[in-house]
Steps between C-alpha positions, in 0.01 A plus 500: 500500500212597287620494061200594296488365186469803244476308161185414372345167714441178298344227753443129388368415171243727233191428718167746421555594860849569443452883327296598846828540701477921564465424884790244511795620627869274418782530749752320655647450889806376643411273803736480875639192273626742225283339279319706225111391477279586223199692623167679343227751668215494392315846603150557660292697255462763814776737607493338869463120477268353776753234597820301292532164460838280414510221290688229530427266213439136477788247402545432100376812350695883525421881523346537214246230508240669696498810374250329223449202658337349774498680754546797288637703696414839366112420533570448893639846526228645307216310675673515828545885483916382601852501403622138444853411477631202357900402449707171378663301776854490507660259227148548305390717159767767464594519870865409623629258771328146577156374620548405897283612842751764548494639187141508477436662882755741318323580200184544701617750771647724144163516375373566868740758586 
C-alpha cells in the first residue's frame, strides 16, 4: 500500500525554502479505487507528535505548493508541535486516475488509513 520514495526528493520549483526539506517525507498510496496518489509527511520536530493533521489542498495549485508557500506547511508542523500530511487528488500532480467525489473520498480515507 505504502511505496516510499528512496531517491533524493525534489518538490516544486528552487524556492529559499526549498533546501529546508530534512523533515519531509515523499511517498506514494494506492487508494480502494486503485489509484496511486502522490503524498508527503512532513515530521514533528519531537519523537511523539502532539496530534496529525491532513491536508487536503485548495483547487488550482498541487503538493508542492505549500511546502514554501502559503500555508507553508512545514512551519505548521513546527509551530504546531504535529505531523501534517498533505497528498494530490486523484487525476492531479503526479497522481493517477481522474478528479470526481469518489475518487477524492478515496484518496482521503488512503491518507487516513
Amino acid at each position: 500500500k505504502v511505496f516510499e520514495q528512496k531517491a533524493s526528493l525534489r518538490i516544486g520549483h528552487k524556492h529559499p525554502c526549498a533546501d529546508d526539506i530534512d523533515d519531509v517525507e515523499a511517498f506514494v498510496l494506492r487508494t480502494s479505487k486503485n489509484n496511486y496518489i502522490a503524498c508527503v509527511r512532513i515530521k514533528a520536530q519531537r519523537s511523539e507528535p502532539r496530534y496529525s493533521i491532513i491536508y487536503s489542498h485548495p483547487n488550482a495549485s498541487d503538493l508542492s505548493d505549500h511546502l514554501v508557500g502559503v500555508p507553508n506547511l512545514i512551519d505548521v508542523a513546527r509551530v504546531h508541535k504535529c505531523d501534517v500530511y498533505s497528498y494530490d487528488y486523484s487525476g492531479y500532480g503526479i497522481s493517477s486516475g481522474h478528479a470526481s467525489e469518489s475518487n477524492l473520498k478515496a484518496d482521503v480515507r488512503a491518507v487516513y488509513d
